[in-house]
VOMI-166460 format. One line per 10 residues: number of its first residue (from 1); their letters; for each residue y, z, x of C-alpha. Coordinates in steps of 0.1 Angstrom, whole numbers. Each point is the difference from the previous one (the first is absolute). Example, Ala and Ser with C-alpha at 12.3 -4.5 7.8 and 13.67 -1.06 7.14 Angstrom:
1> AS> -45 78 123 | 34 -7 14
END
This chain:
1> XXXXXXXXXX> 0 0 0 | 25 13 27 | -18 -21 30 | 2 -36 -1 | -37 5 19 | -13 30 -5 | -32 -8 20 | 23 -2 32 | 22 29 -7 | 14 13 30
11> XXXXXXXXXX> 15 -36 8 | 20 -3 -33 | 21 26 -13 | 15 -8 -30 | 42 -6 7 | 11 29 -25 | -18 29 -19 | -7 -4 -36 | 15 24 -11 | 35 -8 7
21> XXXXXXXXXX> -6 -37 -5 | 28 -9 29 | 25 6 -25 | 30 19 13 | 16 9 -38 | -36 12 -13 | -5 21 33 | 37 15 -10 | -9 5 -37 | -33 15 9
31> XXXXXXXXXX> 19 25 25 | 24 8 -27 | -28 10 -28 | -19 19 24 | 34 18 11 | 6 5 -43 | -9 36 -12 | -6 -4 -39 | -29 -11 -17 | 19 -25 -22
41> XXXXXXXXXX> 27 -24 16 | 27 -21 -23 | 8 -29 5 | 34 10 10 | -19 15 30 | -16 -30 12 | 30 -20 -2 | 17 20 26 | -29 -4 23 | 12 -36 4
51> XXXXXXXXXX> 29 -17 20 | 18 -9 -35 | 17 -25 22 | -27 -19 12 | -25 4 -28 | 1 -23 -33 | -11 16 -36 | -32 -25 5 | -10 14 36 | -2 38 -12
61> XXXXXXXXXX> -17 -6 -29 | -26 -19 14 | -5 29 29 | -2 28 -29 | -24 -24 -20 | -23 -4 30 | -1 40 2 | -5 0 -33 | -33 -21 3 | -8 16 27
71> XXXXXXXXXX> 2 37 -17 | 23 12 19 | 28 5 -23 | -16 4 -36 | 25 -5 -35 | 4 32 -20 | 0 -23 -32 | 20 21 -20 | 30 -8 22 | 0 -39 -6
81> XXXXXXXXXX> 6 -31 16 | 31 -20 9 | 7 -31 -18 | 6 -22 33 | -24 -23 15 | -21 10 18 | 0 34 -19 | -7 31 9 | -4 36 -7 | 30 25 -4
91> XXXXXXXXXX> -24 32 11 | -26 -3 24 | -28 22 11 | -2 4 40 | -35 0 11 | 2 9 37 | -34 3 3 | -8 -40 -5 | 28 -3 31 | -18 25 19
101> XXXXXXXXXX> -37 -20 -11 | 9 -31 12 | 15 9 33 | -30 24 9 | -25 -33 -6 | 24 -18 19 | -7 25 27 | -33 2 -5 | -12 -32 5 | 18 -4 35
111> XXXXXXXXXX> -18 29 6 | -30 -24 4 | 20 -28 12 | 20 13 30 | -14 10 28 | -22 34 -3 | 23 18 22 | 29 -6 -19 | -1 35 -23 | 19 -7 -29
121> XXXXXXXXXX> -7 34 -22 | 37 11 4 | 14 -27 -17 | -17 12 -34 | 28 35 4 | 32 -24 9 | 27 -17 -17 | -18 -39 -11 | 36 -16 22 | -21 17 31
131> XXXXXXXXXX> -26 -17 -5 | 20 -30 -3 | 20 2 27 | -29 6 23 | -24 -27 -15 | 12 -23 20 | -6 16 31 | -33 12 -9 | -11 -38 1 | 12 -10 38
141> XXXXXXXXXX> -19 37 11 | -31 -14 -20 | 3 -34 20 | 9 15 32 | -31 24 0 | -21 -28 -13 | 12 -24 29 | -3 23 30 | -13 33 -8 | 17 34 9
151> XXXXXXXXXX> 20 0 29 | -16 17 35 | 30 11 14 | 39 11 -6 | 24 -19 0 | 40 2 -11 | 14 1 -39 | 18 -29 5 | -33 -20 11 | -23 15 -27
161> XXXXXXXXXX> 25 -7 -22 | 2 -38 7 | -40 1 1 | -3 17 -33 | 27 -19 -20 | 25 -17 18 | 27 23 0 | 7 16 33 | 18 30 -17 | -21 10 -27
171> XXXXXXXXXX> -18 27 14 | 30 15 12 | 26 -8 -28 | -19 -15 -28 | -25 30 -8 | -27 -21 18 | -14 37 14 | 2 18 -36 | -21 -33 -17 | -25 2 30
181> XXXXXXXXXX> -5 40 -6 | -4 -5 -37 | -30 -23 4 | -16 19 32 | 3 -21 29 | 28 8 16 | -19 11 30 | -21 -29 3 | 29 -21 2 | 2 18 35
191> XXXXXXXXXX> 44 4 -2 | 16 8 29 | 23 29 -17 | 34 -13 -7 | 24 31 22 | 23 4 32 | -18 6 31 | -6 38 6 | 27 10 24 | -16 23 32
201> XXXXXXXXXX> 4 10 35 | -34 8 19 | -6 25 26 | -24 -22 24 | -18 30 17 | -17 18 -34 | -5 -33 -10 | -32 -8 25 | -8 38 6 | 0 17 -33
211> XXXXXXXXXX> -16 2 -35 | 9 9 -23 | 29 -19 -2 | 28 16 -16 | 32 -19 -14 | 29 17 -11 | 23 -22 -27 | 37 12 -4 | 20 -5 -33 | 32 -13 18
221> XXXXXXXXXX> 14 -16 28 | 21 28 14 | -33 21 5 | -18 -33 14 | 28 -5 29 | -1 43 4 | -35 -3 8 | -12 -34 17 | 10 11 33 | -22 35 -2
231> XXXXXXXXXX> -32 -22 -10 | -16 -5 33 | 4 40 5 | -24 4 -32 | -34 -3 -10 | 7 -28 -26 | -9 -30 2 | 33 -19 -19 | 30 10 -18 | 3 -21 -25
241> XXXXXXXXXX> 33 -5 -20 | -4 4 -38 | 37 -18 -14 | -5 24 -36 | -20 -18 -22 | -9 -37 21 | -28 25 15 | -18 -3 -29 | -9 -38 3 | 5 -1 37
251> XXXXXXXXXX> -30 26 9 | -23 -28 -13 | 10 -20 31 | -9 30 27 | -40 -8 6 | 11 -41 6 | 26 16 21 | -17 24 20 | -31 -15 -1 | -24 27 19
261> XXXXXXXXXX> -34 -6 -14 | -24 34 -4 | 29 21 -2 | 13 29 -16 | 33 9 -13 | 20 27 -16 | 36 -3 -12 | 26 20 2 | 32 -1 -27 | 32 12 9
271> XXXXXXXXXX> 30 -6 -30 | 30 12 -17 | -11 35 -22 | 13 -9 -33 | -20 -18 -28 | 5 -34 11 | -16 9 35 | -30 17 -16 | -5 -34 -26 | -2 -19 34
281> XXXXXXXXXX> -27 20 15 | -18 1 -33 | -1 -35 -3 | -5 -7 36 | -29 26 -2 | -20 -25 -27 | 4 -29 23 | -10 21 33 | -10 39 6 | 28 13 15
291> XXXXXXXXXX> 8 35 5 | 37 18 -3 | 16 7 37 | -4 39 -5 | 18 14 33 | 29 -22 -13 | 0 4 -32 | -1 41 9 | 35 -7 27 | 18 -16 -34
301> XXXXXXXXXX> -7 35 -18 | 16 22 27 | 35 -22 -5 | 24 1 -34 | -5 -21 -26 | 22 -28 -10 | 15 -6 -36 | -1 -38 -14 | -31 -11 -16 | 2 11 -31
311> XXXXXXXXXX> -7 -35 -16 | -37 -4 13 | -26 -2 -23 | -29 25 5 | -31 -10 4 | -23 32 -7 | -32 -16 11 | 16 -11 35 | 16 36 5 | -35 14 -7
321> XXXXXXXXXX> -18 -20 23 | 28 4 25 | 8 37 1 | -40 6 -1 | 2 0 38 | 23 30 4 | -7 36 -3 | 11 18 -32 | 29 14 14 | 10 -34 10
331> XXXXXXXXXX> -2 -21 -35 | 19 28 -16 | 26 -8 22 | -5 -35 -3 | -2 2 -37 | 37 18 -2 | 14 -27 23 | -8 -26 -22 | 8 13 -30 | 37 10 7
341> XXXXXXXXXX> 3 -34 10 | -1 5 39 | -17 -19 26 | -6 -2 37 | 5 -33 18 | -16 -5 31 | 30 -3 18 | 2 41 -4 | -22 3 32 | 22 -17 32
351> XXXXXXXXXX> -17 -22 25 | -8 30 26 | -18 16 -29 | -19 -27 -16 | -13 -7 36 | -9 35 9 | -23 6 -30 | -16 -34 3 | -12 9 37 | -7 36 -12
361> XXXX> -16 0 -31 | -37 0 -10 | -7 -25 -15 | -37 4 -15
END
Protein backbone atom coordinates (compact mmCIF):
# COMPACT_ATOMS: atom_id res chain seq x y z
CA UNK A 1 0.00 0.00 0.00
CA UNK A 2 2.73 2.47 1.28
CA UNK A 3 5.71 0.66 -0.78
CA UNK A 4 5.62 0.93 -4.35
CA UNK A 5 7.45 -2.78 -3.89
CA UNK A 6 6.98 -4.14 -0.92
CA UNK A 7 9.01 -7.26 -1.68
CA UNK A 8 12.24 -4.97 -1.94
CA UNK A 9 11.51 -2.84 1.03
CA UNK A 10 14.47 -1.40 2.30
CA UNK A 11 15.31 0.10 -1.30
CA UNK A 12 11.96 2.13 -1.60
CA UNK A 13 10.70 4.16 1.01
CA UNK A 14 7.70 5.73 0.24
CA UNK A 15 8.38 9.87 -0.41
CA UNK A 16 5.92 10.97 2.51
CA UNK A 17 4.00 9.21 5.37
CA UNK A 18 0.43 8.49 4.96
CA UNK A 19 -0.66 10.04 7.37
CA UNK A 20 0.04 13.54 6.60
CA UNK A 21 -0.55 12.86 2.90
CA UNK A 22 2.37 15.65 2.03
CA UNK A 23 -0.06 18.21 2.60
CA UNK A 24 1.18 21.22 4.54
CA UNK A 25 -2.60 22.75 5.37
CA UNK A 26 -3.93 19.23 6.59
CA UNK A 27 -0.56 18.70 8.73
CA UNK A 28 -1.57 22.37 10.18
CA UNK A 29 -5.31 21.52 10.67
CA UNK A 30 -4.44 18.23 12.16
CA UNK A 31 -1.95 20.09 14.72
CA UNK A 32 -4.64 22.54 15.50
CA UNK A 33 -7.44 19.73 16.47
CA UNK A 34 -5.01 17.83 18.45
CA UNK A 35 -3.93 21.18 20.17
CA UNK A 36 -8.17 21.79 20.65
CA UNK A 37 -9.41 20.91 24.33
CA UNK A 38 -13.28 20.32 23.88
CA UNK A 39 -15.04 17.36 22.78
CA UNK A 40 -17.24 19.30 20.30
CA UNK A 41 -15.64 22.00 17.93
CA UNK A 42 -17.89 24.74 15.84
CA UNK A 43 -17.44 25.51 12.90
CA UNK A 44 -16.40 28.92 13.88
CA UNK A 45 -13.44 26.99 15.45
CA UNK A 46 -12.17 25.42 12.43
CA UNK A 47 -12.39 28.36 10.40
CA UNK A 48 -9.82 30.15 12.42
CA UNK A 49 -7.52 27.19 11.96
CA UNK A 50 -7.07 28.45 8.35
CA UNK A 51 -5.12 31.32 6.68
CA UNK A 52 -8.56 33.12 5.76
CA UNK A 53 -6.40 34.84 3.25
CA UNK A 54 -5.24 32.07 1.37
CA UNK A 55 -8.03 29.60 1.81
CA UNK A 56 -11.29 29.70 -0.52
CA UNK A 57 -14.87 28.55 1.13
CA UNK A 58 -14.40 25.44 -1.41
CA UNK A 59 -10.75 24.36 0.04
CA UNK A 60 -12.00 24.23 3.75
CA UNK A 61 -14.93 22.52 3.18
CA UNK A 62 -13.53 19.89 1.28
CA UNK A 63 -10.62 19.40 4.23
CA UNK A 64 -13.45 19.18 7.01
CA UNK A 65 -15.49 16.82 4.59
CA UNK A 66 -12.51 14.48 4.18
CA UNK A 67 -12.28 14.37 8.16
CA UNK A 68 -15.60 13.93 8.17
CA UNK A 69 -15.33 10.56 6.11
CA UNK A 70 -12.57 9.79 7.73
CA UNK A 71 -14.31 10.00 11.41
CA UNK A 72 -12.41 12.34 12.57
CA UNK A 73 -14.66 15.10 13.12
CA UNK A 74 -18.32 13.55 13.47
CA UNK A 75 -21.82 16.04 12.99
CA UNK A 76 -23.84 16.43 16.16
CA UNK A 77 -26.98 16.41 13.86
CA UNK A 78 -29.02 18.35 16.00
CA UNK A 79 -26.80 21.35 15.17
CA UNK A 80 -27.43 21.44 11.26
CA UNK A 81 -25.77 22.02 8.16
CA UNK A 82 -24.89 25.07 6.21
CA UNK A 83 -26.65 25.82 3.09
CA UNK A 84 -23.41 26.36 0.95
CA UNK A 85 -21.94 23.97 -1.39
CA UNK A 86 -20.11 21.89 -0.36
CA UNK A 87 -22.01 21.90 3.05
CA UNK A 88 -21.12 21.23 6.07
CA UNK A 89 -21.85 20.78 9.72
CA UNK A 90 -22.22 23.78 12.24
CA UNK A 91 -21.07 21.36 15.39
CA UNK A 92 -18.72 18.78 15.08
CA UNK A 93 -17.56 15.97 17.35
CA UNK A 94 -13.57 15.81 17.68
CA UNK A 95 -12.45 12.27 17.66
CA UNK A 96 -8.77 12.51 18.58
CA UNK A 97 -8.51 9.09 18.92
CA UNK A 98 -9.02 8.33 14.92
CA UNK A 99 -5.89 11.13 14.56
CA UNK A 100 -4.04 9.26 17.07
CA UNK A 101 -5.06 5.64 15.11
CA UNK A 102 -3.87 6.51 12.05
CA UNK A 103 -0.62 7.97 12.90
CA UNK A 104 0.29 5.03 15.28
CA UNK A 105 -0.35 2.50 11.98
CA UNK A 106 1.62 4.93 10.24
CA UNK A 107 4.32 4.24 12.71
CA UNK A 108 3.75 0.93 12.89
CA UNK A 109 4.29 -0.33 9.68
CA UNK A 110 7.82 1.52 9.33
CA UNK A 111 8.39 -0.35 12.23
CA UNK A 112 8.83 -3.30 9.85
CA UNK A 113 9.98 -1.33 6.97
CA UNK A 114 13.00 0.73 8.35
CA UNK A 115 15.85 -0.72 9.32
CA UNK A 116 15.45 -2.85 12.73
CA UNK A 117 17.73 -0.62 14.50
CA UNK A 118 15.76 2.35 13.92
CA UNK A 119 13.48 2.18 17.36
CA UNK A 120 10.56 4.05 16.66
CA UNK A 121 8.44 3.41 20.05
CA UNK A 122 8.83 7.05 21.15
CA UNK A 123 7.08 8.54 18.54
CA UNK A 124 3.68 6.85 19.70
CA UNK A 125 4.12 9.64 23.21
CA UNK A 126 5.05 12.81 20.77
CA UNK A 127 3.33 15.48 19.10
CA UNK A 128 2.24 13.73 15.24
CA UNK A 129 4.43 17.29 13.57
CA UNK A 130 7.54 15.15 15.31
CA UNK A 131 7.00 12.62 13.57
CA UNK A 132 6.65 14.64 10.58
CA UNK A 133 9.39 16.56 10.82
CA UNK A 134 11.71 13.66 11.38
CA UNK A 135 10.22 11.31 8.70
CA UNK A 136 12.25 12.46 6.39
CA UNK A 137 15.28 11.87 7.96
CA UNK A 138 14.41 8.55 9.24
CA UNK A 139 14.51 7.54 5.42
CA UNK A 140 18.27 8.74 4.35
CA UNK A 141 19.42 6.85 8.12
CA UNK A 142 17.39 3.69 6.73
CA UNK A 143 19.43 3.97 3.32
CA UNK A 144 22.57 4.89 4.78
CA UNK A 145 22.58 1.76 7.20
CA UNK A 146 21.34 -0.34 4.40
CA UNK A 147 24.19 0.88 2.04
CA UNK A 148 27.17 0.65 4.29
CA UNK A 149 26.35 -0.68 7.60
CA UNK A 150 27.27 1.04 10.98
CA UNK A 151 30.22 2.97 11.02
CA UNK A 152 33.72 1.40 12.66
CA UNK A 153 35.09 4.41 13.79
CA UNK A 154 34.47 8.31 14.92
CA UNK A 155 34.52 10.66 12.99
CA UNK A 156 33.42 14.68 13.23
CA UNK A 157 29.48 16.07 13.34
CA UNK A 158 30.04 17.94 10.36
CA UNK A 159 31.09 14.57 8.43
CA UNK A 160 28.36 12.26 9.89
CA UNK A 161 26.15 14.79 9.21
CA UNK A 162 26.88 15.00 5.39
CA UNK A 163 26.96 10.98 5.53
CA UNK A 164 23.65 10.69 7.21
CA UNK A 165 21.66 13.43 5.32
CA UNK A 166 23.49 15.88 3.57
CA UNK A 167 23.53 18.58 5.87
CA UNK A 168 26.79 19.32 7.54
CA UNK A 169 25.06 21.13 10.49
CA UNK A 170 22.35 18.97 11.45
CA UNK A 171 23.76 17.24 14.23
CA UNK A 172 25.04 20.15 15.72
CA UNK A 173 22.15 22.77 14.85
CA UNK A 174 19.38 20.85 13.44
CA UNK A 175 18.59 18.36 16.39
CA UNK A 176 20.44 15.72 14.31
CA UNK A 177 21.81 14.26 17.95
CA UNK A 178 18.21 14.46 19.77
CA UNK A 179 16.49 12.43 16.47
CA UNK A 180 19.48 9.91 16.75
CA UNK A 181 18.95 9.42 20.68
CA UNK A 182 15.24 9.03 20.15
CA UNK A 183 15.63 5.96 17.86
CA UNK A 184 18.81 4.42 19.77
CA UNK A 185 21.73 4.68 17.65
CA UNK A 186 23.32 7.49 18.45
CA UNK A 187 26.31 5.62 19.59
CA UNK A 188 26.63 3.51 16.66
CA UNK A 189 26.78 6.44 14.60
CA UNK A 190 30.34 6.62 16.38
CA UNK A 191 30.12 11.04 16.76
CA UNK A 192 33.01 12.64 17.64
CA UNK A 193 31.30 14.92 20.53
CA UNK A 194 30.61 18.35 19.23
CA UNK A 195 32.80 20.68 22.32
CA UNK A 196 35.97 22.96 22.67
CA UNK A 197 39.15 21.21 23.30
CA UNK A 198 39.68 20.56 27.12
CA UNK A 199 42.07 23.31 28.10
CA UNK A 200 45.34 21.68 30.39
CA UNK A 201 48.81 22.05 31.40
CA UNK A 202 50.73 18.70 32.16
CA UNK A 203 53.25 18.11 34.70
CA UNK A 204 55.70 15.68 32.52
CA UNK A 205 57.43 13.87 35.53
CA UNK A 206 54.05 12.23 37.33
CA UNK A 207 53.00 11.67 34.00
CA UNK A 208 55.55 8.50 33.20
CA UNK A 209 56.05 7.68 37.05
CA UNK A 210 52.77 7.72 38.66
CA UNK A 211 49.30 6.08 38.93
CA UNK A 212 46.95 6.95 39.76
CA UNK A 213 46.81 9.93 37.93
CA UNK A 214 45.17 12.68 39.50
CA UNK A 215 43.84 15.91 37.57
CA UNK A 216 42.71 18.85 39.33
CA UNK A 217 39.98 21.14 37.08
CA UNK A 218 39.58 24.75 38.25
CA UNK A 219 36.32 26.80 37.75
CA UNK A 220 38.12 29.97 36.47
CA UNK A 221 40.87 31.41 34.92
CA UNK A 222 42.31 33.47 37.70
CA UNK A 223 42.75 30.25 39.81
CA UNK A 224 44.21 28.42 36.50
CA UNK A 225 47.11 31.21 36.02
CA UNK A 226 47.51 31.06 40.27
CA UNK A 227 48.32 27.62 40.02
CA UNK A 228 50.01 26.42 36.63
CA UNK A 229 53.25 27.39 37.73
CA UNK A 230 53.11 25.19 41.18
CA UNK A 231 52.13 22.04 38.99
CA UNK A 232 55.36 20.36 38.51
CA UNK A 233 55.90 20.79 42.46
CA UNK A 234 52.68 18.45 42.94
CA UNK A 235 51.70 14.96 42.61
CA UNK A 236 49.12 15.71 39.78
CA UNK A 237 49.34 14.85 36.78
CA UNK A 238 47.37 18.14 34.88
CA UNK A 239 45.65 21.14 35.94
CA UNK A 240 43.06 21.39 33.79
CA UNK A 241 41.08 24.75 33.26
CA UNK A 242 37.34 24.28 33.67
CA UNK A 243 35.94 28.03 31.87
CA UNK A 244 32.31 27.53 34.32
CA UNK A 245 30.07 25.54 32.47
CA UNK A 246 32.22 24.56 28.82
CA UNK A 247 33.67 21.85 31.26
CA UNK A 248 30.75 20.00 31.02
CA UNK A 249 31.11 19.09 27.16
CA UNK A 250 34.77 19.63 27.14
CA UNK A 251 35.68 16.65 29.71
CA UNK A 252 34.40 14.35 26.91
CA UNK A 253 37.53 15.34 24.87
CA UNK A 254 40.18 14.39 27.92
CA UNK A 255 40.81 10.42 27.10
CA UNK A 256 41.37 11.47 23.03
CA UNK A 257 43.45 14.07 24.57
CA UNK A 258 45.45 12.42 27.00
CA UNK A 259 45.40 9.34 25.46
CA UNK A 260 47.35 6.89 28.16
CA UNK A 261 45.85 3.54 27.56
CA UNK A 262 45.49 1.09 30.96
CA UNK A 263 45.30 3.97 33.14
CA UNK A 264 43.73 5.29 35.96
CA UNK A 265 42.41 8.62 36.87
CA UNK A 266 40.85 10.56 39.61
CA UNK A 267 39.62 14.22 39.30
CA UNK A 268 39.75 16.85 41.35
CA UNK A 269 37.13 20.04 41.24
CA UNK A 270 38.04 23.16 42.35
CA UNK A 271 34.96 26.15 41.80
CA UNK A 272 33.33 29.24 43.03
CA UNK A 273 31.07 28.09 46.52
CA UNK A 274 27.78 29.41 45.62
CA UNK A 275 24.96 27.39 43.79
CA UNK A 276 26.05 27.88 40.36
CA UNK A 277 29.63 26.26 41.32
CA UNK A 278 28.02 23.27 42.98
CA UNK A 279 25.42 22.75 39.62
CA UNK A 280 28.76 22.58 37.71
CA UNK A 281 30.27 19.95 39.67
CA UNK A 282 27.02 18.11 39.76
CA UNK A 283 26.71 17.96 36.32
CA UNK A 284 30.27 17.52 35.60
CA UNK A 285 30.09 14.56 38.16
CA UNK A 286 27.43 12.65 35.74
CA UNK A 287 29.68 12.97 32.77
CA UNK A 288 33.04 12.02 34.95
CA UNK A 289 33.63 11.03 38.76
CA UNK A 290 35.12 13.82 40.10
CA UNK A 291 35.55 14.60 43.64
CA UNK A 292 35.31 18.28 45.35
CA UNK A 293 39.03 19.91 46.09
CA UNK A 294 38.50 19.55 50.02
CA UNK A 295 41.84 21.29 51.41
CA UNK A 296 40.55 24.24 49.18
CA UNK A 297 37.25 24.19 49.63
CA UNK A 298 38.17 24.13 53.72
CA UNK A 299 40.85 27.62 53.02
CA UNK A 300 37.49 29.39 51.42
CA UNK A 301 35.73 28.71 54.87
CA UNK A 302 38.43 30.33 57.07
CA UNK A 303 37.87 33.84 54.87
CA UNK A 304 34.54 36.18 55.01
CA UNK A 305 31.94 35.67 52.85
CA UNK A 306 30.89 37.90 50.10
CA UNK A 307 27.31 39.41 49.49
CA UNK A 308 25.89 39.26 45.69
CA UNK A 309 24.28 36.21 44.62
CA UNK A 310 21.16 36.37 45.71
CA UNK A 311 19.59 35.70 42.23
CA UNK A 312 20.90 32.03 41.77
CA UNK A 313 18.58 29.41 41.64
CA UNK A 314 19.14 26.53 44.14
CA UNK A 315 19.45 23.35 43.13
CA UNK A 316 18.81 21.07 46.29
CA UNK A 317 19.92 17.93 44.73
CA UNK A 318 23.37 19.53 43.59
CA UNK A 319 23.95 21.13 47.15
CA UNK A 320 23.16 17.61 48.58
CA UNK A 321 25.52 15.82 46.64
CA UNK A 322 28.00 18.63 47.01
CA UNK A 323 28.13 19.44 50.69
CA UNK A 324 27.99 15.38 51.31
CA UNK A 325 31.81 15.55 51.28
CA UNK A 326 32.22 17.87 54.27
CA UNK A 327 31.89 17.23 57.94
CA UNK A 328 28.68 18.26 59.65
CA UNK A 329 30.08 21.24 61.10
CA UNK A 330 31.14 22.16 57.68
CA UNK A 331 27.59 22.00 55.57
CA UNK A 332 25.97 23.87 58.39
CA UNK A 333 28.17 26.54 57.63
CA UNK A 334 27.95 25.98 54.13
CA UNK A 335 24.17 25.83 54.32
CA UNK A 336 24.01 29.52 56.09
CA UNK A 337 26.31 30.88 53.43
CA UNK A 338 24.06 30.12 50.77
CA UNK A 339 21.07 30.87 52.11
CA UNK A 340 21.79 34.61 53.06
CA UNK A 341 22.77 34.86 49.66
CA UNK A 342 26.70 34.79 50.23
CA UNK A 343 29.27 33.11 48.32
CA UNK A 344 33.02 32.52 48.12
CA UNK A 345 34.76 33.03 44.76
CA UNK A 346 37.90 31.43 44.30
CA UNK A 347 39.75 34.43 43.96
CA UNK A 348 39.28 34.56 48.15
CA UNK A 349 42.52 32.36 48.44
CA UNK A 350 45.74 34.58 46.71
CA UNK A 351 48.19 32.91 44.51
CA UNK A 352 50.80 32.14 47.46
CA UNK A 353 47.88 30.26 49.09
CA UNK A 354 46.34 28.43 46.41
CA UNK A 355 49.88 27.08 45.70
CA UNK A 356 50.82 26.20 49.22
CA UNK A 357 47.81 23.89 49.77
CA UNK A 358 48.10 22.25 46.42
CA UNK A 359 51.80 21.06 47.31
CA UNK A 360 50.57 20.35 50.92
CA UNK A 361 47.47 18.78 50.89
CA UNK A 362 46.49 15.06 50.93
CA UNK A 363 45.01 14.39 48.36
CA UNK A 364 43.53 10.70 48.84
Amino acid sequence: MLLTNQADSSKIIVKDCQFFRGDVMREHIIAELLKHKKKTIAIEELEKMFPSHTTSYEQFAKLVLSFEEEGVLVMVKSKGRNSRTPSIAYTYRLQKQRLKKELHEEIKHYRLHLHPSIKLDSYFGLDPSQWKKDFSYLQSIHHYIEAFGFPHYEVPAPERSVELVGDEKWITEGQGKELLDRVGIWEAMKVIPVSDPLMFAVNPTVLVTQQPFKHLIVENKTTYQALVDALSETEFCTLIYGSGNKIIKSIEQFQRQLPISDAYHMFYYFGDIDRSGMFIWERLNEKQPVKPAIPFYQACLNKPSLEGKTNQRMDETAVEAFLSFFSKEERTRLRSVLERGHYYPQEVLKTRELQDIWRQAQWK
